[in-house]
N, C-alpha and C positions, 0 to 999 in steps of 0.2 A: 504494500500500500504506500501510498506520496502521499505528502502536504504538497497541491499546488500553489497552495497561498505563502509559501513559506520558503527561504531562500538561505541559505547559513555559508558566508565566504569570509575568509579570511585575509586579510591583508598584511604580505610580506614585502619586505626589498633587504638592501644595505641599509645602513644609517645615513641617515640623511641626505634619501633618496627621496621624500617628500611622502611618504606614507600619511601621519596625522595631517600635514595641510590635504591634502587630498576628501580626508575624512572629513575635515569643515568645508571643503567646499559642499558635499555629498550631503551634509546637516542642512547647509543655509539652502540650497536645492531645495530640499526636499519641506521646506518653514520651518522646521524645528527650532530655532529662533530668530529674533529678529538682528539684520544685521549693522542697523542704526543704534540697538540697546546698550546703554553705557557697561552692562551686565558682559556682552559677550568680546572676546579675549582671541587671540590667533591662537595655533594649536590647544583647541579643548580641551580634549582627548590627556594631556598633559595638564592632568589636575595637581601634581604635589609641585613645591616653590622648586625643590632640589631637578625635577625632571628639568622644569621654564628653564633654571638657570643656568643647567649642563646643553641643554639645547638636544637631550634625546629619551627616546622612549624608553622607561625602563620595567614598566608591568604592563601587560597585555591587558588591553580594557573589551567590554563589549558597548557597543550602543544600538539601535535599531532604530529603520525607517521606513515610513509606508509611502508605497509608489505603486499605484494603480491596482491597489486592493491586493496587493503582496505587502509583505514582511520581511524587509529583508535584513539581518543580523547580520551586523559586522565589526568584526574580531579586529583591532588595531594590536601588530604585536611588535614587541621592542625590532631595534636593527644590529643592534651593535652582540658580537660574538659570547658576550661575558654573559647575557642575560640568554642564551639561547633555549634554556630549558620553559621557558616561558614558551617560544615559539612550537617546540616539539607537543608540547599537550595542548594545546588551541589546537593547532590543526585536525586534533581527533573529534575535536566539535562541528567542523565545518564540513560540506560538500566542494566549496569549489576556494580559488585560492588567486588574488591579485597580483602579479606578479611586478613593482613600481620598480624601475629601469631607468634610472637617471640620462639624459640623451645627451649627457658631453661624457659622462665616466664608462657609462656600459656595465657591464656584469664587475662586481667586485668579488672580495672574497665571503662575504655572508650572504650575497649571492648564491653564490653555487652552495652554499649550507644550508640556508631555508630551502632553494628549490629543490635539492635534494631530500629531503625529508618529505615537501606534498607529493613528490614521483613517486616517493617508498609506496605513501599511503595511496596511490592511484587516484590523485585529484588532476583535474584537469586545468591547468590556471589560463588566465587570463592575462596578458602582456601589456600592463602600461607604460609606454615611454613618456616619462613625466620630463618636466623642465623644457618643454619645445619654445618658452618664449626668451631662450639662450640663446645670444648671438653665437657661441661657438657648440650650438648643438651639431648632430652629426648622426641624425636617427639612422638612417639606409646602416652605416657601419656596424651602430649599436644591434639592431634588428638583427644582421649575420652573425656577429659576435652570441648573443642569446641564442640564437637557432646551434650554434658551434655547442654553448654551454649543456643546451638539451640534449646533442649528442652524446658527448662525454658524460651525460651522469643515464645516459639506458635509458630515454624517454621513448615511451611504444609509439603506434602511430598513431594513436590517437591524439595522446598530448602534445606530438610535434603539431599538430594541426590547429593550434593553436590563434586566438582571435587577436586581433592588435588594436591599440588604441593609444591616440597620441593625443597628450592634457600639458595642461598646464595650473596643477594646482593650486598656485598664487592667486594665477588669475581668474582662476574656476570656472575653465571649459575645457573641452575634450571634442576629438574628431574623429571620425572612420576613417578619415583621408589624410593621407601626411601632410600633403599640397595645402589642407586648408586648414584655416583658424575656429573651430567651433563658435557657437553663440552660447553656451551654457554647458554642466557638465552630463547632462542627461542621456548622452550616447552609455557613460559608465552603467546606469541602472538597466539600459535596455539590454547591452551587453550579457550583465549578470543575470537578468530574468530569460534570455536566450540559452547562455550557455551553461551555467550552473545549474545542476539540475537538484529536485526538489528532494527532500531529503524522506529517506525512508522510514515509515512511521505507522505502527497500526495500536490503535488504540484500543486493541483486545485484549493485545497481549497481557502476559503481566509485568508489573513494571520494573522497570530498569533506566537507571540514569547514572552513569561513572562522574566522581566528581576531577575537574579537571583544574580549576582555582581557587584559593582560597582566601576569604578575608573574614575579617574580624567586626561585629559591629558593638558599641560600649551596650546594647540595651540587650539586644537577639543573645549575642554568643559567635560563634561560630558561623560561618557562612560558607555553605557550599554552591559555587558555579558549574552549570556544568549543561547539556542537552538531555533530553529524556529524549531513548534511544525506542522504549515500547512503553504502552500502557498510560497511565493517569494517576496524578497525585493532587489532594485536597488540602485544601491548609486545614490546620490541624490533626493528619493524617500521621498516626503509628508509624512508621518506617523500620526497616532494619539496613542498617549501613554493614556489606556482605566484604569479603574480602578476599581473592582467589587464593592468595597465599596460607588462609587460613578460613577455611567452609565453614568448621568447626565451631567458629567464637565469632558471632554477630556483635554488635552495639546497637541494641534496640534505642533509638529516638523519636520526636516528635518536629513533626513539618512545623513549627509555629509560624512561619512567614513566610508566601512563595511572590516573589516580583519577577515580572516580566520586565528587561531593559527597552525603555520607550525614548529616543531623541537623547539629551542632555541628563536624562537620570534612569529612575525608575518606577513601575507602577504597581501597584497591588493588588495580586488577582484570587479569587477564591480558590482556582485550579489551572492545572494547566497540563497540555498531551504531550504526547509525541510528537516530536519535531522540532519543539521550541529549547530555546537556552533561557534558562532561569535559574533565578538565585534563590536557596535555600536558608531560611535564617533558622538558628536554633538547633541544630546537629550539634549532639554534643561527642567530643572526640572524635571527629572526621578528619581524614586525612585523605591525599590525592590517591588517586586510585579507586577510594571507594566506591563500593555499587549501590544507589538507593534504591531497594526490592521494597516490595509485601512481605510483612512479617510473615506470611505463611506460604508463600512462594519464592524463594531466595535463588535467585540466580545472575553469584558475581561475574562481572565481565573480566577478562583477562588485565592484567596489570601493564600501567603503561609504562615503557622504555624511556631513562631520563640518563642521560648519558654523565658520569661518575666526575666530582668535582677535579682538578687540574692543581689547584694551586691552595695552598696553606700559609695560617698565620698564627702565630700566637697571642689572645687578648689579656691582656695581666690587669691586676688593680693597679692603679698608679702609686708607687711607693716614694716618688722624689719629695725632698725639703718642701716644695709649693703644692703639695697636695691637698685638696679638700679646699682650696682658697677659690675656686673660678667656677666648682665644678658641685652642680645637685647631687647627682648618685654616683659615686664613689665605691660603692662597699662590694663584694664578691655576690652576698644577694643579691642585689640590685642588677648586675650586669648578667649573673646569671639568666635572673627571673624573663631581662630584656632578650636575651640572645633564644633563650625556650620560646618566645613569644613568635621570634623572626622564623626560624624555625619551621612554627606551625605554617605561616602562609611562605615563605622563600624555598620551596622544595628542592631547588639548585644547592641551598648551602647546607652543611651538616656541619655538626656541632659535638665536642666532647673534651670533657674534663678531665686536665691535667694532673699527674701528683702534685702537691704543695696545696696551699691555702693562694686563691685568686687566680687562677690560670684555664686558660681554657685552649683548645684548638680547633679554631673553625675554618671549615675546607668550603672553596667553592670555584668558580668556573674562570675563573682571572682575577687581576689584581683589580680593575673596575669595580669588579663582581664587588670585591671584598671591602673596597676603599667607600663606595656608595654606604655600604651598611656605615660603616664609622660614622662617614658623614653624618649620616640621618642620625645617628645617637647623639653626635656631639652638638646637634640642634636641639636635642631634645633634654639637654643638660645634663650628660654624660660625662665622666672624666675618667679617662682608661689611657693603657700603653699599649703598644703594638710594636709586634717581632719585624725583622723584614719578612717577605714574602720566600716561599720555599714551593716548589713543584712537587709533585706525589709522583714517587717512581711504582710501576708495578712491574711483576715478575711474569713472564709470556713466555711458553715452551724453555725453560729454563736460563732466560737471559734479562737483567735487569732493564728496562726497558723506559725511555721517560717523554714526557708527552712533545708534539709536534708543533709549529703552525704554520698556516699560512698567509706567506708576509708578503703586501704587495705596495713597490712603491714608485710612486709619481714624481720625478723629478726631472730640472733643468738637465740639460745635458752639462751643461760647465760644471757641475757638482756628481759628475758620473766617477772621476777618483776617488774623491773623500768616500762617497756613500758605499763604493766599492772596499774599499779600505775599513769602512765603519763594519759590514754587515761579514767581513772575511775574519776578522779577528773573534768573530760569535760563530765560527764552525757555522754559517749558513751555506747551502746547496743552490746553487743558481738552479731556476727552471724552465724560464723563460724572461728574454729580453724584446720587446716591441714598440717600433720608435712612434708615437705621437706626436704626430705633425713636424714639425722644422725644427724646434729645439727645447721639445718634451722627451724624455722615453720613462716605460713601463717596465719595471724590472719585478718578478716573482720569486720568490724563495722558497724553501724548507728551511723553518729552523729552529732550533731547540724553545722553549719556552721561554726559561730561563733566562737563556740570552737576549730578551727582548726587556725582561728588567734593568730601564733605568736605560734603554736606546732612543725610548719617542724625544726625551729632552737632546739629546746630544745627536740625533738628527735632525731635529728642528733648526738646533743651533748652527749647524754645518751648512744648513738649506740657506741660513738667511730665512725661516721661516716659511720660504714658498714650498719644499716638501712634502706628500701626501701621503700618509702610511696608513693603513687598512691592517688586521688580521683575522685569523681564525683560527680553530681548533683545526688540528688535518687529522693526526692520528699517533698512536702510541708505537716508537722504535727505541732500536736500540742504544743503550746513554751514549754518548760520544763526547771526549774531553774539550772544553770551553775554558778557556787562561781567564785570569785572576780579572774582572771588567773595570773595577774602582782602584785605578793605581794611585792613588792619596791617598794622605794622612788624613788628620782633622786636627783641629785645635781644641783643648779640655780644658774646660776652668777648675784653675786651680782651688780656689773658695768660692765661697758666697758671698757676692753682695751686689753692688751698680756700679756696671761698665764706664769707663773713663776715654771722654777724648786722646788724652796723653798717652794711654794704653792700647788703646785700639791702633794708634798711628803708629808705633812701632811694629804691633802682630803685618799689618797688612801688607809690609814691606816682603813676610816671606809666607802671603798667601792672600784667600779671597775668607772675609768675614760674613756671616750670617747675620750679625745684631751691627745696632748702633748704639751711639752712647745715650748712657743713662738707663738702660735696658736690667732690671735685676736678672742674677742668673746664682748656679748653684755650682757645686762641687760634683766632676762630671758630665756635666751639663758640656754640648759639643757647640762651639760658639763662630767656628770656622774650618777652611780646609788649607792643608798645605797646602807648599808647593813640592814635596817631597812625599816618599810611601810610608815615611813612619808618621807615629801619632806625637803630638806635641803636648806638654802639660803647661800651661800658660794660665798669664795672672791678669784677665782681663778689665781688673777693678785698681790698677796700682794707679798710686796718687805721683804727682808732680812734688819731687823735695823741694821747701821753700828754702833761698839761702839769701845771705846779705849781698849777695856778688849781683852786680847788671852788666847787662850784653845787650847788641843790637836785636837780635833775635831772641830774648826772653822770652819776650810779648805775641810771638808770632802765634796765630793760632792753627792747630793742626788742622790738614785738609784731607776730609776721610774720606774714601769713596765711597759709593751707593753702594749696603748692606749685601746680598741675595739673598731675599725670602720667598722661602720655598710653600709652595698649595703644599694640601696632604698627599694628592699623589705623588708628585714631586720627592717628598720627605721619604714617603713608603720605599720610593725607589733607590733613596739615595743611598740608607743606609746597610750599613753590613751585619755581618752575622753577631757580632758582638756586642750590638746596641739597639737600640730602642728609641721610637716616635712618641713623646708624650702629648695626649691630644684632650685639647679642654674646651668648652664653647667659646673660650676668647684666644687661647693662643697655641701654637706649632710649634714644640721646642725636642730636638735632637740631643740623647743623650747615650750615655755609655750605660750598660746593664748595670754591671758594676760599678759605682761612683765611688768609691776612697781609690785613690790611686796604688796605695800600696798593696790592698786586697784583690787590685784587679792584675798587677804585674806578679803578685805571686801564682793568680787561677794561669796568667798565661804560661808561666813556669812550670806549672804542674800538666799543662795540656803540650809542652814543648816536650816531656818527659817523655807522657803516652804515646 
């Protein structure tokens, strides 16, 4: 049986390929609000401040719109590699899949990730080449490049046969013709009530809905998203949440709230069938995977594939001299309670407690992945420390084995040495070079993980900032040796107290500073970088001796250069294994694990033994 009235697509690309602008044009289309209201905002769709201000998508939302007595749901899902487990479980909700195509970049590398997962699942997508009001678009190229990419990942010929449509989501309109400029974006809807086909639904069966999202609301509880696949559920309807991995042991619940997504929110329905995506309030202990059955008809759907986190951190209470001064929750409860909380709805990141009092290890899909969560804590008046970042190696056919990516980068041709030079000392794999235009090329690699900690800054800075880098997850091989990447020292304050012009202006002579003057700091606390690979123990608080004696130059005042202060990723990246990012709602300060100097030069004595 089909819903004809009912449409379920999801919407994939790269990062900032114009997915959510797409989606407001597809809103204001369709009325769902007005586009004069002082209320509405460019990308909707990106309701938290952190998404606005990073400028990308990082939870998969749903919204819905009615167009010609359909219903059509539509899945906005992140773009960027770190967030990808987001994208693999939307797609089990949907029938068909948008495929947004930037028409100067062409396929990147989350590209080929998301389409590869809708081909797994045999959806049929839909090819948007967005951005066509770019003066250096280049649709004809991009179109062959995308037909090239569907070859490469096993596309049948169905899905090669594929619809095209050329938008420009800014502008919000779209055309069947490349030649011409649309008048609105309504070719998209026709498009998707054509080719997407209705989603299979019989409401005899008995019921079954796998949940596929999860949020949390302060009043409900628990909130399960997800499609009901057969059958009908009532609000206030008994449920049993089933689980393939274990038949055995249900959690019997209660439906207390079912909403259907309508436009900009959502709406409250007494029931709802097969076919539709709705949100569950009131499940208590649900987690993804699960199956909402009849308590007397149980039957879990198989469990879905989220592919195993990449990359680890360690989260400690903060122990330095300035703790507790900036920061609300502080304590190992607290952080704990918080990190169980993420947890429940972040199904990308796992979480587990360290020996010791305050420590934790939490894994997940990149260092984004992990750096995002901080963030959002340290808004939320958080004070914690953090390890650098560490890759998870696994063991395959008896060989230690450690994750891949793939790296793709955009550069002038005059920075074709440095960048060559940059990405060869990180063991990367050339895979492909292809010259863009007169004096671009496109260079692709294989390369360790690892190696990519602590590269976007010092390729940026080698580009002159015009440089464009991209990655992805590829796949898990064999470890291969990567040289030491941080050949500096840093500079350690020797005590505690507030930095001095007089003192700074000597350090900087044999390195680059992190603070400036008048800056309090601790003992420990890391305040600069050599210009050498040892570490320095320096007095960045020493005072000026007053004496009876004058000179021309007493009086002169010191001329210090501009500090470098580092964003949190920045800091994540910079440091090494033997220190720590201490992070609080007001400040970023880099320090050594160990702060007394002499207890930290006897641990390395005792590690120089071993």
């Amino acid at each position: 049986m089909k819903r004809n009235d009912v449409r379920n697509v999801a919407i994939i690309a790269h990062v900032d390929h114009g997915k959510t602008t797409i989606v407001d044009s597809l809103l204001k289309f369709s009325g769902q609000f007005n586009v004069k209201s002082d209320q509405v905002q460019d990308m909707v769709l990106d309701s938290s401040p952190l998404e606005r201000e990073i400028g990308i998508t990082i939870l998969s939302k749903c919204t819905s719109v009615n167009y010609k007595g359909s219903t059509i749901n539509i899945v906005d899902t992140p773009g960027h590699a770190d967030f990808g487990s987001e994208v693999e479980r939307v797609l089990k909700m949907v029938d068909g899949a948008i495929l947004m195509v930037d028409a100067v970049e062409g396929p990147m590398p989350q590209t080929r990730f998301v389409l590869r997962k809708a081909l797994a699942l045999g959806l049929k997508p839909i090819v948007v080449i967005n951005k066509m009001d770019s003066s250096n678009a280049t649709p004809s190229t991009v179109i062959d490049n995308v037909f090239d990419l569907f070859m490469k990942l096993g596309a049948n010929d169905e899905q090669l046969d594929f619809p095209i449509i050329y938008a420009s989501g800014r502008d919000g309109w779209a055309s069947l013709k490349m030649e011409e400029k649309g008048a609105d974006i309504e070719p998209v809807f026709t498009t998707i009530l054509k080719h997407v086909p209705p989603p299979d639904a019989d409401i005899e069966k008995p019921l079954q809905m796998q949940i596929t999202i999860l949020d949390y609301n302060n009043f409900l509880g628990n909130v399960g998203i997800g499609r009901i696949l057969n059958g009908t559920i009532k609000k206030g309807q008994v449920i049993a949440l089933a689980n393939e991995s274990n038949v055995n042991s249900q959690k019997i619940t209660k439906a207390v709230r079912i909403d259907k997504f309508c436009g900009l929110g959502k709406q409250e329905v007494e029931q709802a069938q097969a076919g539709d995506i709705v949100s569950i309030a009131g499940l208590e202990r649900v987690e993804v995977s699960d199956t909402v059955c009849n308590i007397d008809n149980i039957l879990p759907l198989p469990r879905l594939s989220i592919d195993e986190p990449t990359v680890s951190m360690n989260f400690l209470v903060n122990d330095s001299p300035f703790a507790g001064k900036e920061g609300k929750f502080i304590t190992t409860r607290h952080i704990k309670t918080r990190l169980e909380k993420e947890a429940q709805t972040n199904v990308g990141l796992k979480i587990e407690t360290l020996e010791g009092e305050g420590k934790f290890k939490v894994s997940g899909r990149g260092e984004l992945h992990l750096t995002v969560l901080i963030e959002t804590m340290r808004r939320e008046d958080f004070e914690i420390a953090v390890s650098s970042p560490e890759v998870i190696y696994k063991e395959i056919d008896g060989k230690l084995c450690e994750p891949m990516e793939f790296l793709t980068l955009d550069i002038e041709s005059q920075y074709q040495g440095i960048v060559f030079e940059l990405v060869g000392k990180r063991s990367a794999k050339l895979e492909n070079m292809v010259s863009e235009g007169e004096d671009r090329i496109r260079l692709e690699y294989i390369i360790p993980s690892r190696a990519l900690i602590g590269f976007k800054n010092e390729f940026l800075t080698n580009t002159r900032g015009q440089g464009i880098m991209h990655h992805s997850f590829y796949d898990y091989m064999p470890k291969i040796n990567v040289s030491n990447l941080r050949t500096n020292g840093v500079f350690i304050a020797k005590e505690q107290g507030k930095t001095t012009a007089y003192a700074l202006d000597n350090l900087q002579v044999s390195g680059q500073l992190f603070v400036g003057p008048g800056v309090e700091v601790y003992e420990g606390m890391i305040v600069g970088q050599n210009s050498r690979e040892n570490d320095l123990v320096v007095n960045p608080c020493k005072l000026k001796k007053l004496t009876n004696m004058r000179s021309k130059s007493a009086d002169n005042a010191p001329m210090l250069n501009t500090p470098r202060v580092m964003n949190l990723e920045q800091a994540v990246e910079y440091i090494a294994q033997d220190e720590l990012v201490e992070i609080t709602p007001v400040s970023i300060r880099l320090r050594k694990k160990i702060l007394n100097h002499l207890l930290r030069k006897r641990s390395s004595q005792k590690e120089d033994e071993r």
